[in-house]
Structure formats: structure tokens, C-alpha cells
C-alpha positions in Angstrom: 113.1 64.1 87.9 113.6 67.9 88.6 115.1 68.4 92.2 116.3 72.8 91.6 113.7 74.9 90.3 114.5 78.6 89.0 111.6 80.8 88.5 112.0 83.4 86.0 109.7 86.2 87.2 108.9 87.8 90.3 105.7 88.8 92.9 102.8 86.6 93.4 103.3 84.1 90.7 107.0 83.8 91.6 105.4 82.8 95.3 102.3 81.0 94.1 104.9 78.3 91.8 107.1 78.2 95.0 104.3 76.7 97.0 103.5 74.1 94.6 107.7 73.0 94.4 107.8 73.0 98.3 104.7 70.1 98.2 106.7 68.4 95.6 109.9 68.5 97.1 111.5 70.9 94.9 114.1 72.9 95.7 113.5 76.4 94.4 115.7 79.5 93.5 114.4 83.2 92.9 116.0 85.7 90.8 115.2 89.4 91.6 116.2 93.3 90.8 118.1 95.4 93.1 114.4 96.9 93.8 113.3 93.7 94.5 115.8 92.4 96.8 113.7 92.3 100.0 110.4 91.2 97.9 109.0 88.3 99.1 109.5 85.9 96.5 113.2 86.4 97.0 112.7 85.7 100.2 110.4 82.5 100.7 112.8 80.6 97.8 115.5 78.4 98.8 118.2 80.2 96.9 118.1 83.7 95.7 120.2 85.2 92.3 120.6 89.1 92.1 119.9 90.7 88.6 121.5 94.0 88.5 119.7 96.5 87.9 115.7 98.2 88.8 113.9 98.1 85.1 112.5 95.1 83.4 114.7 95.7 80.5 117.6 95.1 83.2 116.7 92.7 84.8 113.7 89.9 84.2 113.7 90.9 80.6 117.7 89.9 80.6 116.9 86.0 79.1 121.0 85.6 79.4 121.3 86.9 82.9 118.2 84.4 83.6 119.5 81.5 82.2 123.1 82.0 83.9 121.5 82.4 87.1 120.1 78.8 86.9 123.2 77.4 85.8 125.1 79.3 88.4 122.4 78.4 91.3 122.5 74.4 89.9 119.1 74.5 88.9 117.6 71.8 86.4 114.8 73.7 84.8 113.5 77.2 84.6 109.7 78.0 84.8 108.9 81.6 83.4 105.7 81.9 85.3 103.7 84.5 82.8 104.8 87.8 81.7 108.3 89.3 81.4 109.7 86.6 79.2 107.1 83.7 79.4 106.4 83.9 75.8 109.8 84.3 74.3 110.7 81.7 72.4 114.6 82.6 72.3 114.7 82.5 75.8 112.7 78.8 76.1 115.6 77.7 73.7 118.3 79.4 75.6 116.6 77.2 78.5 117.0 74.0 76.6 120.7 74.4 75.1 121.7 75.5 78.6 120.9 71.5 79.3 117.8 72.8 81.3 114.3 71.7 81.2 111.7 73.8 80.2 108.5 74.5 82.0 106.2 75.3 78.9 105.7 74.9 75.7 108.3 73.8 72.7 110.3 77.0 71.0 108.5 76.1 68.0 105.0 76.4 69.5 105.6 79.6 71.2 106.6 81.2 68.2 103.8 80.1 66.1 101.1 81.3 69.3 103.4 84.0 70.9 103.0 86.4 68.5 99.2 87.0 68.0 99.4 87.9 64.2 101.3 84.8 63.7 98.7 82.6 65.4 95.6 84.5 63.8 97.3 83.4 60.5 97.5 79.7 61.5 93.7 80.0 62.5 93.0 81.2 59.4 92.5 85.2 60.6 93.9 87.9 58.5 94.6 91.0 60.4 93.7 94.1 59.1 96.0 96.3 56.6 95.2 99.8 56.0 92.1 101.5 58.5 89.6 103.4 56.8 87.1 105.0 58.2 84.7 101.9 57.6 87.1 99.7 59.7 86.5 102.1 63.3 86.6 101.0 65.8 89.4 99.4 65.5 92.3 98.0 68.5 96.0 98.3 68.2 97.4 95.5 70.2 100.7 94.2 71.0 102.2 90.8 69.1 103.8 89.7 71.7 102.8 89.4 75.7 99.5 90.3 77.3 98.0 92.2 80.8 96.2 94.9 78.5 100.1 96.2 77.4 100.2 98.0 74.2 96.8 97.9 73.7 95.1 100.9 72.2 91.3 101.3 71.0 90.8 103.6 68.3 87.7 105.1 67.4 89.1 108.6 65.2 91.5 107.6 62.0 93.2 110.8 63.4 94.4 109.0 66.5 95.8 106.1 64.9 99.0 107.6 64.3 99.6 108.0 68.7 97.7 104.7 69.3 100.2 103.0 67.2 103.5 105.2 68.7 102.0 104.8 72.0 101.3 101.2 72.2 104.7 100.3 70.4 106.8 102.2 73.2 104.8 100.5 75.8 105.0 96.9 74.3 108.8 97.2 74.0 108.6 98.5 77.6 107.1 95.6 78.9 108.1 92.6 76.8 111.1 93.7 74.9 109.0 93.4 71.9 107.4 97.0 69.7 105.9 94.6 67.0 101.8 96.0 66.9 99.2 95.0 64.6 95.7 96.1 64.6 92.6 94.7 64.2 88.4 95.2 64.4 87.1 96.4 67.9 84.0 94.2 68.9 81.6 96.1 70.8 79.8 94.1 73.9 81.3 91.0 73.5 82.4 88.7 76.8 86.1 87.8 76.7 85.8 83.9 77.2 88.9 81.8 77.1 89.6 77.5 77.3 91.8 76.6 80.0 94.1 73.4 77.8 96.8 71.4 79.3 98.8 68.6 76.9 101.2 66.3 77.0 104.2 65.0 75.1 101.9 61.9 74.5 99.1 63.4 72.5 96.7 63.8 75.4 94.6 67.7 75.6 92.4 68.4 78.1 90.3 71.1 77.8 89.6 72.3 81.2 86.8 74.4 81.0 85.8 77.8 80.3 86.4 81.0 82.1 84.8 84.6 81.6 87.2 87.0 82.2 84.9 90.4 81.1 85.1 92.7 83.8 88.5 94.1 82.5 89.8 97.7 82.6 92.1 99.1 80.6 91.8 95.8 78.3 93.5 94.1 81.3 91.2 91.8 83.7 89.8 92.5 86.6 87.4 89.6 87.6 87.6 86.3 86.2 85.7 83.1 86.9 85.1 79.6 85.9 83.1 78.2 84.2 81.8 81.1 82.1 77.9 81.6 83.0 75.5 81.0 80.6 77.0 79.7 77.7 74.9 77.5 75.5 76.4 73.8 75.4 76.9 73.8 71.8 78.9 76.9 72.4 80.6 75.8 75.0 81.2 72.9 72.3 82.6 74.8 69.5 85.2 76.5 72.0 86.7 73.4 73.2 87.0 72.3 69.6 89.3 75.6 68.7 91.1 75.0 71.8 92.1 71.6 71.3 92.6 72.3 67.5 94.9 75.3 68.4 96.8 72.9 70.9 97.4 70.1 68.3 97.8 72.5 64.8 101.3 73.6 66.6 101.9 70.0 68.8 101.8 72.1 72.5 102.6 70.9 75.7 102.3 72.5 78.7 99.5 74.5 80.3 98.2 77.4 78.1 94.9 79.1 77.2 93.1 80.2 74.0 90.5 83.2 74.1 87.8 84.7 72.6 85.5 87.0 71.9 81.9 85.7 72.8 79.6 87.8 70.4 76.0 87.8 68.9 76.7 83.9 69.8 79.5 83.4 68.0 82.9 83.0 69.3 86.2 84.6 67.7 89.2 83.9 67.8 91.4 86.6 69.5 94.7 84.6 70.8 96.5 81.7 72.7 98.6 82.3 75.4 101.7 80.3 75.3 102.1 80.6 78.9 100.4 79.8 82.5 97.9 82.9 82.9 97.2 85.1 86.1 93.3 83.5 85.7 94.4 79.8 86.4 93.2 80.0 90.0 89.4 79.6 89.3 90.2 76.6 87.4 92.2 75.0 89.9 89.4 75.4 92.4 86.4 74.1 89.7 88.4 70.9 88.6 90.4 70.2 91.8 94.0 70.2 90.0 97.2 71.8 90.6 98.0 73.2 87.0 102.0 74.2 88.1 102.2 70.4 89.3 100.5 69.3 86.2 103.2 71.5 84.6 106.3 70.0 86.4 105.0 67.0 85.5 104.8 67.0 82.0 107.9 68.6 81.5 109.3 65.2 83.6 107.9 63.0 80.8 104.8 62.1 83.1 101.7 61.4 80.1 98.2 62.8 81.3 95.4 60.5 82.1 93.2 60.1 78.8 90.3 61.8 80.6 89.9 65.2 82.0 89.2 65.8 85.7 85.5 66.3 86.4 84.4 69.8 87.4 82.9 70.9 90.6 81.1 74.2 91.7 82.3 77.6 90.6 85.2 79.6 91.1 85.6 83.7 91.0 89.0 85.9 91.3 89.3 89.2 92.2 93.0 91.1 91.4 93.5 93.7 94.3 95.4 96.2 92.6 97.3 99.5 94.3 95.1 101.9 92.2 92.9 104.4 92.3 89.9 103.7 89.6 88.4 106.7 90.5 91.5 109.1 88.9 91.8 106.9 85.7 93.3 103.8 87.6 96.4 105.9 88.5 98.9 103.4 90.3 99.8 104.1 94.0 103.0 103.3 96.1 103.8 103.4 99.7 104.1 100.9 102.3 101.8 98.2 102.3 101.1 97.8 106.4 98.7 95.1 106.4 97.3 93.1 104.2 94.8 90.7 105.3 91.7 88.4 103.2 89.7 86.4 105.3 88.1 83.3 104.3 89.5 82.5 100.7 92.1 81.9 98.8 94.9 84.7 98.7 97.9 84.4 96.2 100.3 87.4 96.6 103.4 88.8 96.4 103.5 90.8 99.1 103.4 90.4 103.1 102.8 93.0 105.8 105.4 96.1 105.8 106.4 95.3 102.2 107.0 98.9 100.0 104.8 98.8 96.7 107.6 100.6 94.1 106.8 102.0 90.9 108.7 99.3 88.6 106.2 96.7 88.3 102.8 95.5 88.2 100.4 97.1 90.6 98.7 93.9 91.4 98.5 93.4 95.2 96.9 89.9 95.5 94.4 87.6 93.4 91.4 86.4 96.3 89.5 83.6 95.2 86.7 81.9 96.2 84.8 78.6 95.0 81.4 76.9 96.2 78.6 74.8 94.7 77.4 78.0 92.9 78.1 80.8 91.2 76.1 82.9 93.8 77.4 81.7 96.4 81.0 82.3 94.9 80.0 86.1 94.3 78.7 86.5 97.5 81.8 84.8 99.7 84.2 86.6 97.5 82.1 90.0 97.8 82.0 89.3 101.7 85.6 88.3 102.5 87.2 91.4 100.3 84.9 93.7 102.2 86.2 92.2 105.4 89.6 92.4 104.7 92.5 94.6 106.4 94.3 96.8 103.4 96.5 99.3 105.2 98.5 101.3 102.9 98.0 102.7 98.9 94.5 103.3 98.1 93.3 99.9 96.3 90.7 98.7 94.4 88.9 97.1 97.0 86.0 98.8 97.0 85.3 98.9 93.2 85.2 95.3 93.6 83.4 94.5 96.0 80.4 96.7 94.3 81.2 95.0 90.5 80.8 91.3 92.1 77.4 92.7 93.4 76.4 94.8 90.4 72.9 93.6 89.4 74.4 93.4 85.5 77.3 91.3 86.7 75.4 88.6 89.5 73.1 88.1 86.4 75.8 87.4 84.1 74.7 90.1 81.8 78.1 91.9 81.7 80.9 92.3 78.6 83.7 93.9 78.0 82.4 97.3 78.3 81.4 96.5 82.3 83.7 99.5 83.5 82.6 101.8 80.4 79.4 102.0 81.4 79.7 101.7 85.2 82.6 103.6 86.4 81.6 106.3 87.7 78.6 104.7 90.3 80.7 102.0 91.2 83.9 104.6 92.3 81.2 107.3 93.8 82.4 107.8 97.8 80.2 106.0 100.1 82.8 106.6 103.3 81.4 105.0 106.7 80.1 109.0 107.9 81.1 107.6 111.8 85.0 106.7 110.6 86.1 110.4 111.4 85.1 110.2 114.8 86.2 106.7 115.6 89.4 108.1 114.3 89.7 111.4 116.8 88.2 109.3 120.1 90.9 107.0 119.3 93.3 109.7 118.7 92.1 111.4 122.1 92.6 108.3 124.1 96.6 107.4 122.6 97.2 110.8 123.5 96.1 110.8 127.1 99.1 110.4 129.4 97.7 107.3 131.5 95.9 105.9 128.7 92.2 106.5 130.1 90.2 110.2 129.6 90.5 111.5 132.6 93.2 113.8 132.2 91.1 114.8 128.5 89.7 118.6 128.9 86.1 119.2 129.5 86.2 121.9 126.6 85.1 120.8 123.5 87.8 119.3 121.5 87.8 119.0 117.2 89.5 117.0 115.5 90.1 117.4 111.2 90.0 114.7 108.9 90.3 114.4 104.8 88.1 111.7 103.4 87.4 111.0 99.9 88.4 113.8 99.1 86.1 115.8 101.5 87.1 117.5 104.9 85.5 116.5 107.9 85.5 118.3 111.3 84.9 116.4 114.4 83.4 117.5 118.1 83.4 115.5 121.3 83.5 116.5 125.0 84.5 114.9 127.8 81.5 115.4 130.4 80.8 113.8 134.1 78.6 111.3 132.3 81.1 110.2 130.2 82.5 111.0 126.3 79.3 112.9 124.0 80.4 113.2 120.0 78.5 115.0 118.1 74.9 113.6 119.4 77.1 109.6 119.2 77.2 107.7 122.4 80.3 106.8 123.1 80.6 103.5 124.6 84.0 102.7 124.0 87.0 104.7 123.5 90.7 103.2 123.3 93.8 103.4 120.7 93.1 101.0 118.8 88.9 100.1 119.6 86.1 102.6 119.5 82.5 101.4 120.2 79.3 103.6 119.4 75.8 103.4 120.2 74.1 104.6 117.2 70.7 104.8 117.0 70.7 102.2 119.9 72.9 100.2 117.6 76.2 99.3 118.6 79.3 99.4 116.3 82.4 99.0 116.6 85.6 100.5 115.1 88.8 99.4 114.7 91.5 102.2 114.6 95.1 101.9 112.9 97.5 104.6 113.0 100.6 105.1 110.1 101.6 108.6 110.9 99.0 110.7 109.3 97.6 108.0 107.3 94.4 106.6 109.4 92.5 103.2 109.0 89.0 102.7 110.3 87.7 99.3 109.7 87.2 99.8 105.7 87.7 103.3 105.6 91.1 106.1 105.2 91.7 108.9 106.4 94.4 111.8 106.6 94.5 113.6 109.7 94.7 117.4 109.1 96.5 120.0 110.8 95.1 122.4 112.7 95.7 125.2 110.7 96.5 124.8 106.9 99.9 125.7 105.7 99.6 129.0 103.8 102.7 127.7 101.5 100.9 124.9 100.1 99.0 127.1 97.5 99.4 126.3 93.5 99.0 128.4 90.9 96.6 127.8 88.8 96.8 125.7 85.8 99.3 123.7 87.8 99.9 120.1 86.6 100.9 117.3 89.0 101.7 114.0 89.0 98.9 111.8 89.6 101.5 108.8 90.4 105.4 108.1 91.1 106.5 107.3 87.7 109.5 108.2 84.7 108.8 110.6 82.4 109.3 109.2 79.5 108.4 111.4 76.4 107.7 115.3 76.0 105.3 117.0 73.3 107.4 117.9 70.5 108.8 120.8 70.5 107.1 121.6 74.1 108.7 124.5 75.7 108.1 127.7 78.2 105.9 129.8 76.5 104.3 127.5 74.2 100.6 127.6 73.0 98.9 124.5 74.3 95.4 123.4 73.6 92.7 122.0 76.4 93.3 118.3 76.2 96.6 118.7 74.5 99.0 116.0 75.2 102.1 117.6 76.8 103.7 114.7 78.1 103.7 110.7 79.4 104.6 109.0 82.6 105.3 105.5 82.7 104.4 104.0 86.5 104.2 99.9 86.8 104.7 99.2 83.3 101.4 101.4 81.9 102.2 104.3 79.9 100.0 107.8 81.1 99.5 110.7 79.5 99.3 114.3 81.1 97.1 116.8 79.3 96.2 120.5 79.1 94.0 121.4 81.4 92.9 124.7 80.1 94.0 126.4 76.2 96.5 129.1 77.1 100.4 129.3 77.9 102.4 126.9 79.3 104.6 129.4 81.6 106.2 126.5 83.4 108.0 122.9 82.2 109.5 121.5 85.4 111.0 118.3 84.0 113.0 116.6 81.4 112.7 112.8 80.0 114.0 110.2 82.0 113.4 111.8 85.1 111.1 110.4 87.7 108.5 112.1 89.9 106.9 111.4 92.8 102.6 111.8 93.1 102.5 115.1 93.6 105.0 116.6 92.0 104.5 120.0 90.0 105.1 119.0 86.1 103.4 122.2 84.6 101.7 125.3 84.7 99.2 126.3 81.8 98.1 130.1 82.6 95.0 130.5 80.6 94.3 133.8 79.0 93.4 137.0 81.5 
């Protein structure tokens, strides 16, 4: 029986495999970076193990440092969670001959699945040698790990060259791994996958299918379980692959093979050697535990012959510290409250927490599961619209309007969801009224007994910045009471403003972080009265759209360089995502402000391109 339980990762699933040892009676032990040493899964464990060091490479990456932390901490098996190194067989065998037990997988079987060109091989799959033309589009994709790193759609042969430099760097980055391979790019298909869990007995269950489509940046957004609409001799022919997949390399463990659902076939794309971030939805449908089921296993236990029944439907939503309307650029900051009413909530994170530029920008997964799928959309679209996200500037919103997209509450959607919708589904719809809750609650902390009758009777205005528009506010203090702009004010305090609009009454709930202001769903910046004169840019000025390391320049990119419009002139890397910073007009670059290595906070002035006079 395992009694100490190391976790080799970090954030939410660190947390989320804690909670399952705790019911079990498993004593658990965290290992974290120096940037992670007040993160909550370092926290909540029993025992915590510091790995020198901030990066990935340092630190979670470090299989030796991992392994001696378990040994040091008197742990009896390491679970790697999914990511980092989850899928490394080395480090499962470093596990093993450290007299540890292994939550996952047998070395052996990790290295024939882990790496996807490996495993496309064993499935019979060929990957594609040299492009030509004929072959576009095609996908550059990294061999080892997963989250949509080092993954690179090309549709020129003249961008193959920097999809396949690009996604190398960026696979190393974030799995200690540069191998690549590319293969065809299927338009429109639905990214299905086949939840399997085996045991050392022979036993594999298939536990159903999930439909992971709604994806940007080839990493997923929405998932849920089962996957609508598949014909039952489809749904068939997966579980078959699956369970072939599973036996061809003898797995055990918890683990997942996906497809690409197109023109009614399915095709292979992988299997993941490793618990994935999905695995709520199918907890919820089938009524299991799959970490316990994992434990388990890895104790010996044998699996009943016959799979749990399923029940209902299941949806995830990731919140993610992003902003999908400026290219999903990651955000930091303190994250003041978080708060998801009504469903399930795994994070990482808890009120007050800072959101750093090392790691994934993954907030929380919310779930939610009922008899149907409509019902699951529409609790899940509900209690994410309801919840309290004080801090970086999420994806909230986006989501919300994606789980009620006619295309997706249909189940009419694929891979190319975010392609085609982007740009309605990220267009500002701010409440109109937030601005003015925001100053009547601003009026009323600032009154020196706490009521408004010390306020002036002249008009009073009040300057706000909201997606991305400035907003100017009026209100009066009269012998009838508070008048804003034509509102009725029915209730005015620091943190509560009710108005009677339209001879309907809302209310408003008002947080204040320093300039930073919260009103019910909507942020704001409060402005200063009169704008700093300093703050002008030149134009042409480059900035960075995110905290992040610069980690490659242009070659041979100088002052006083001729640069193109669209011209790459250098990359950030922010949360494990490579980004790349382009020319905005064709002229001079007059200014290069920083150096590789360095790192930048949002804002920052990179560049200056001067076009032509």
C-alpha cells in the first residue's frame, strides 16, 4: 500500500491529485520552484521539497532533483500528474530504480506512445518526409508532450523553415525535448479522444469519448464528455483503436488516445501516456475517481471486468489569464478573487495569489455535469458568468459566449471554432452602467462620514478606461437625492450601488485594487484627471504585449536596419508559449531597446520603426 505520495508537477493538477490522497489517506509531498514557493499546491501538501531555481528546465524538468526529493521526503511513489515530465520515460525508470512506485504507465510503454512519431509507426501511420507544395497544409508538431507546445500550422513551403526552428525551441522549452515531425493538416475535423484505464491484469476499459474541438492555438479550450453526435458504429471503431493501442504496448494506468473525427472517419493523431487536463468531464459522466483508480493500480489492485456505466454529460471550461482579443497574450498580476459558483472548480490558485510569467496561464478548469448536454452548457455558461475574477483580464467572457454559440450548442463546431469566430465572440459588450456604479461608489468611500452629505452640489465627473474606450461620468448630489446622468440612484455605498433603470432595478457590486476597478462582470481603470503629457510614444513604438524573456532577435537586427511590415524582429516567451513581435510599418528601425535573455514587463518599449517621411 502507498502511505507518502510525491507529486511531480505543480498548479491545479498538483492540488486536484492532493485531494484525491487526502480521501485515501495518503500522505502527500509537493515539490516547487523558488517562484512557486508560496503557490498553493506547496502549500495544501503535507510536506513541501524546494527545487532551486524559477524555469522549467531548473526545476520540474530536473527528473534527478524530482526523484531525490521523494527519496529525501520518504515518499513511496511519485505521480507526474501531466506535463513537465509525465511522459518521460527516463524519469518513470529513475522512479522505479529509486525503489519507488510509479503512478503511470511502464517505461516501455511510454516510449513506444510518448513520442508521437514512434506511436504513429506502431499504428501503422507513416509521417510525412519531404513537404511539397501538394502536401500544404501541413502541422509541425512536437514528439514529445502536448498543451498545443511546438505546434506550428503551415500553409506557405516558405514558412516551413521558422515553423520547424520555432516549434523546436519551444518544445525543448517546455519538455526538454526539440524532436518535431510534421505531418498533413485536416481541415474541419473535431478533435475526439477515448478516455482508457488498464490494469496489470489485462482488464481496459474504455471510458468513453470526449470532444475537445473548441481549442486555440492547437491547445483546448472546451472539452466535454461524451462527444455529441457521433454515430454508434463510430463511436465503435474508436473504442476498438483505443483498446488496441492500450494492449499493442501492454499499458497500465490511466491514459487517452485521440483523433481526428473527419468526413466520418476517425484518424489517428496520438496517445497520451499520461492523465490529461480533460479527465474531469469523464469523472463526472462515469461517476469514478480516475487518480484513485490510478493509485490503485499501481498498488496491484485488478479492475472490475466491466466498465462503470455512464450517466448525463459533462463540460469543462479552462479559465485562462489571457487576453483572446490581442492574440491570447498571457497576463500577470495579482489574482484578488477568484470565485465559480455552482460547479466544479479545480485550481491552482486561491484569492491574493500572484499569476508569474513561468508557467501555464491556466487559472482554473469549471465543470459542470447534468442529465444533458444542454443543460450542461447552460449551468456551465451561467455559473462562469456569475463568477467573481478579480485581477488579469481572463478568458471568461470568450467562454461564456463559445458555450452559447449557436454552432457549438448544436454540436456543429471543429477544430477551426476560434478561426472563424474570433473576432464576434471577443467584440466589447461592457455593462454601459459599470462606469457609473464605479464613480458613485468611488464618491461615497471618499466621503469623510461615509454617507453623501458632505458630497458637493456641483456636478462631479469621474474618468474611466473600458475596453479600451474612455468613459466620462456626471452625477450631482441634489436635495432630492444622487441624479447620474438621467440614472436614478437608489443606492450608493463603497462597495453596493443600486439603480433604477428604466424602472428596473440593478444592482452593482464595486471592488476596488488601486486603480484597477471591478463591477460585477466588468473592469475598469480609473483615470486621472488630467493625462500625463510624458506618457506620449513615438510612433512606430513597439511594446510588449505581455511580461515575458526575450528569447531570440532577427538576425543581424540592429539600429538602423531596414525592416519590412510584418517582419519578424524578435520573440518573447511568457508561460511557456513562444510570441513573436513584428514590424508594424516598412521603414527604419531607429531604436532596439533589448538584448536576449532579458525580460520585460507588458508595456515595455522593445522598438521603434520610423516609417519613411
Amino acid at each position: 500500500m502507498i502511505s507518502t505520495l510525491l507529486v511531480a508537477n505543480r498548479g491545479e493538477i498538483a492540488c486536484r491529485i492532493f485531494r484525491t490522497c487526502a480521501g485515501l489517506g495518503v500522505r502527500t509531498v509537493a515539490v516547487h520552484s523558488d517562484a512557486d514557493e508560496n503557490a498553493l499546491h506547496a502549500r495544501v501538501a503535507d510536506s513541501a521539497v524546494r527545487l532551486p531555481g524559477a524555469t522549467p528546465a531548473d526545476t520540474y524538468l530536473r527528473g534527478d532533483l524530482v526523484v531525490k526529493a521523494a527519496v529525501s521526503a520518504g515518499a513511496d511513489a511519485v505521480h507526474p500528474g501531466y506535463g513537465f515530465l509525465s511522459e518521460n520515460a527516463d524519469f518513470a525508470r529513475a522512479v522505479l530504480d529509486a525503489g519507488l512506485v510509479w503512478i503511470g504507465p511502464p517505461p516501455e510503454a511510454i516510449e513506444a506512445m510518448a513520442s508521437k512519431t514512434r506511436a504513429k509507426e506502431l499504428m501503422g501511420i507513416a509521417p510525412l518526409g519531404e513537404v511539397t507544395e501538394s502536401d500544404l497544409p501541413v502541422l509541425v508538431k512536437a514528439a514529445a508532450g502536448g498543451g498545443g507546445r511546438g505546434m506550428r500550422v503551415v500553409r506557405r513551403l516558405d514558412e516551413l523553415a521558422a515553423a520547424l526552428e520555432g516549434a523546436r525551441a519551444e518544445a525543448a522549452s517546455a519538455f526538454g525535448d526539440g524532436e518535431v515531425f510534421v505531418e498533413p493538416y485536416l481541415e474541419h475535423g473535431r478533435h475526439v479522444e477515448v478516455q482508457i484505464l488498464a490494469d496489470a491484469h489485462g482488464t481496459v476499459w474504455p471510458l468513453g469519448t470526449r470532444d475537445c474541438s473548441l481549442q486555440r492555438r492547437h491547445q483546448k479550450v472546451i472539452e466535454e464528455a461524451p462527444a455529441p453526435g457521433l454515430p454508434e458504429e463510430l463511436t465503435e471503431e474508436l473504442y476498438a483503436q483505443a483498446v488496441r493501442a492500450a494492449r499493442a504496448v501492454s499499458y497500465v494506468g490511466a491514459g487517452t488516445v485521440e483523433f481526428l473525427v473527419a468526413d466520418g472517419r476517425a484518424h489517428f493523431l496520438e496517445m497520451n501516456t499520461r492523465l490529461q487536463v480533460e479527465h474531469p468531464v469523464t469523472e463526472a459522466v462515469f461517476g469514478v475517481d480516475l487518480v484513485a483508480e490510478q493509485i490503485r493500480v499501481a498498488e496491484g489492485h485488478a479492475l472490475p471486468a466491466e466498465a462503470p456505466s455512464a450517466r448525463g454529460h459533462a463540460v469543462e471550461a479552462r479559465l485562462y489569464a489571457e487576453d483572446p482579443a490581442r492574440d491570447w497574450a498571457p497576463q500577470t498580476g495579482t489574482l484578488h478573487r477568484l470565485a465559480v459558483p455552482g460547479v466544479r472548480l479545480d485550481t491552482g490558485y486561491t484569492d491574493g495569489d500572484d499569476i508569474g510569467v513561468h508557467y501555464d496561464a491556466m487559472l482554473a478548469k469549471a465543470v459542470a455535469h447534468a442529465p444533458t448536454r444542454a443543460e450542461a452548457l447552460r449551468g456551465l455558461a451561467h455559473a462562469l458568468e456569475r463568477a467573481t475574477l478579480h485581477g488579469p483580464t481572463t478568458n471568461r467572457d470568450l467562454l461564456v459566449r463559445s458555450l452559447r454559440h449557436e454552432e457549438f450548442t448544436t454540436a456543429r463546431m471543429d477544430t477551426g471554432f476560434y478561426d472563424r469566430h474570433l473576432t464576434e465572440l471577443t467584440a466589447p459588450a461592457p455593462d454601459p452602467h459599470a462606469p457609473l456604479a464605479a464613480a458613485l461608489a468611488d464618491a461615497h468611500g471618499r466621503s469623510r462620514f461615509g454617507g453623501w452629505r458632505n458630497l458637493s452640489s456641483q456636478p462631479q465627473t469621474k474618468r474611466y478606461l473600458m475596453a479600451d474606450e474612455e468613459h466620462e461620468v456626471h452625477y450631482r448630489h441634489t436635495r432630492d437625492g444622487l441624479t447620474a446622468d438621467g440614472v436614478q440612484v437608489v443606492r450608493a455605498d463603497a462597495g453596493l450601488v443600486v439603480l433604477d433603470v428604466d424602472g428596473v432595478r440593478r444592482r452593482f457590486e464595486v471592488s476596488v485594487y488601486g486603480d484597477r476597478v471591478h463591477v460585477n462582470g466588468t473592469a475598469l481603470t480609473a483615470l486621472p484627471r488630467f493625462p500625463d503629457p510624458k506618457a506620449q510614444l513615438a510612433p512606430g513604438s513597439l511594446l510588449a504585449p505581455m511580461p515575458g524573456t526575450v528569447v531570440r532577435i532577427a538576425e543581424g537586427l540592429e539600429a538602423g536596419a531596414e525592416v519590412q511590415a510584418g517582419q519578424p524582429l524578435l520573440w518573447l516567451e511568457a508561460m511557456k508559449m513562444q510570441h513573436q513581435i513584428t514590424a508594424p510599418v516598412t521603414g527604419t528601425l531607429s531604436e532596439l531597446r533589448v538584448a536576449v535573455g532579458q525580460q520585460v514587463e507588458p508595456g515595455s518599449l522593445l522598438a521603434v520603426v520610423q516609417a519613411p517621411l
